[in-house]
C-alpha positions as CSV (number, residue, x, y, z in Angstrom):
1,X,-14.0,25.8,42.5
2,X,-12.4,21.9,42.7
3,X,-12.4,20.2,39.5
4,X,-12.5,16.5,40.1
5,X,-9.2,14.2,39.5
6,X,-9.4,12.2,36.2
7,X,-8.1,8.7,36.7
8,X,-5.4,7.9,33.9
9,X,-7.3,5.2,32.8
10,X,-10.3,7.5,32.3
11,X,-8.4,10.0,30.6
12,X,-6.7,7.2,28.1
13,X,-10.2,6.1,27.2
14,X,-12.0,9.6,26.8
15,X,-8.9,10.9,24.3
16,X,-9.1,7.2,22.4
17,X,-13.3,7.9,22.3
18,X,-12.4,11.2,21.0
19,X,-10.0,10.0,18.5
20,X,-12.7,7.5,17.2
21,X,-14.9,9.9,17.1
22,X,-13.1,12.2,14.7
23,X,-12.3,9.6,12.7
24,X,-16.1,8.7,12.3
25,X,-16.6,12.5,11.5
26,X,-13.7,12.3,8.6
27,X,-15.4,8.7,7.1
28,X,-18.7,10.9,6.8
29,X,-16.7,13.8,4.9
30,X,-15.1,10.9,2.3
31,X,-18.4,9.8,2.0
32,X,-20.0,12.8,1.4
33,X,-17.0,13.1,-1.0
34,X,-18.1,10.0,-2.8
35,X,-22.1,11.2,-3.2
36,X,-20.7,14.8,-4.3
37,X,-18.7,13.1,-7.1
38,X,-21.7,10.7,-8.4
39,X,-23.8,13.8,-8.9
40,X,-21.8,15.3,-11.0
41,X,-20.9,12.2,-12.9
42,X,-25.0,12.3,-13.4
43,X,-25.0,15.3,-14.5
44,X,-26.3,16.0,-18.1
45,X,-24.7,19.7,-18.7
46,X,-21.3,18.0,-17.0
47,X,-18.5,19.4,-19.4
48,X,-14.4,19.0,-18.6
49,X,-14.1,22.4,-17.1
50,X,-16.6,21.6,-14.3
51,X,-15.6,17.7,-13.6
52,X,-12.1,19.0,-13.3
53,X,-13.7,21.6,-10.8
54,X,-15.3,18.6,-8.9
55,X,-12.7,16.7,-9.3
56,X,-10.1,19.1,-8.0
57,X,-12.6,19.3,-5.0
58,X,-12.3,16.3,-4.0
59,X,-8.9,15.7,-4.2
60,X,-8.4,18.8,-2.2
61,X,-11.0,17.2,0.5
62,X,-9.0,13.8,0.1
63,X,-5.4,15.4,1.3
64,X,-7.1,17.7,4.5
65,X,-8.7,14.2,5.6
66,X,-5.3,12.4,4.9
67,X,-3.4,15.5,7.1
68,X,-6.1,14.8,9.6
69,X,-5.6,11.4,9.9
70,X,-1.9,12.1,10.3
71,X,-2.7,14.3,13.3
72,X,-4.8,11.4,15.1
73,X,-2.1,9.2,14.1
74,X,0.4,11.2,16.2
75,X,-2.1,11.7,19.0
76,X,-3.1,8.2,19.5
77,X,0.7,7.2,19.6
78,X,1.5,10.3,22.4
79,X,-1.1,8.6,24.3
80,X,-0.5,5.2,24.1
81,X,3.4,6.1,25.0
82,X,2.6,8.7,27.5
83,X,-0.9,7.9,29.4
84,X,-1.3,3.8,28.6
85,X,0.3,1.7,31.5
86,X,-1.6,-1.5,31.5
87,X,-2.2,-3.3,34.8
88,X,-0.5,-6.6,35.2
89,X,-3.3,-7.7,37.1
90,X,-6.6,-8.6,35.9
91,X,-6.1,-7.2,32.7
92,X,-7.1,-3.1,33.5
93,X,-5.3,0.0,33.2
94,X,-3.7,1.4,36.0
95,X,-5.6,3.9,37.6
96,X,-3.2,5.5,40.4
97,X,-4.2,8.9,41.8
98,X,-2.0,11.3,42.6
């Protein structure tokens, strides 16, 4: 079975879609987040014990999406050094096949 060749160029923009993607998927967690934390803060029963609960919740959720972002933040930098050779004419990436 052949697989077909990716151009570099391709490859660059699929991992940056991917990238963008994920970080799309992470704004919807902190948002999420955000709506978990204003229902408790409605809550009529809401005592310390289970606002520091929430709270600790959250924060938790706040510093895997910060660790996240880190990741992407290393990925995007390995591919623009590694994969991103822009053209020097008419402004598009490179796309020799090998």
């Amino acid at each position: 079975m052949l697989s077909a060749i990716v151009p570099p160029c391709r490859a660059f923009i699929d991992l940056v879609e991917s990238i963008a993607l994920q970080e799309s998927a992470l704004s919807h967690i902190l948002c999420a987040e955000t709506q978990k934390m204003k229902a408790a803060l409605s809550m009529e029963e809401l005592d310390l014990c289970k606002l520091l609960e929430v709270n600790d919740s959250a924060t938790n959720m706040v510093h895997a999406v910060a660790n996240l972002e880190l990741v992407l933040k290393e990925k995007l930098e390995f591919i623009a050094n590694n994969l991103y050779y822009p053209s020097t004419e008419n402004n598009t990436c490179t796309t020799t096949e090998s």
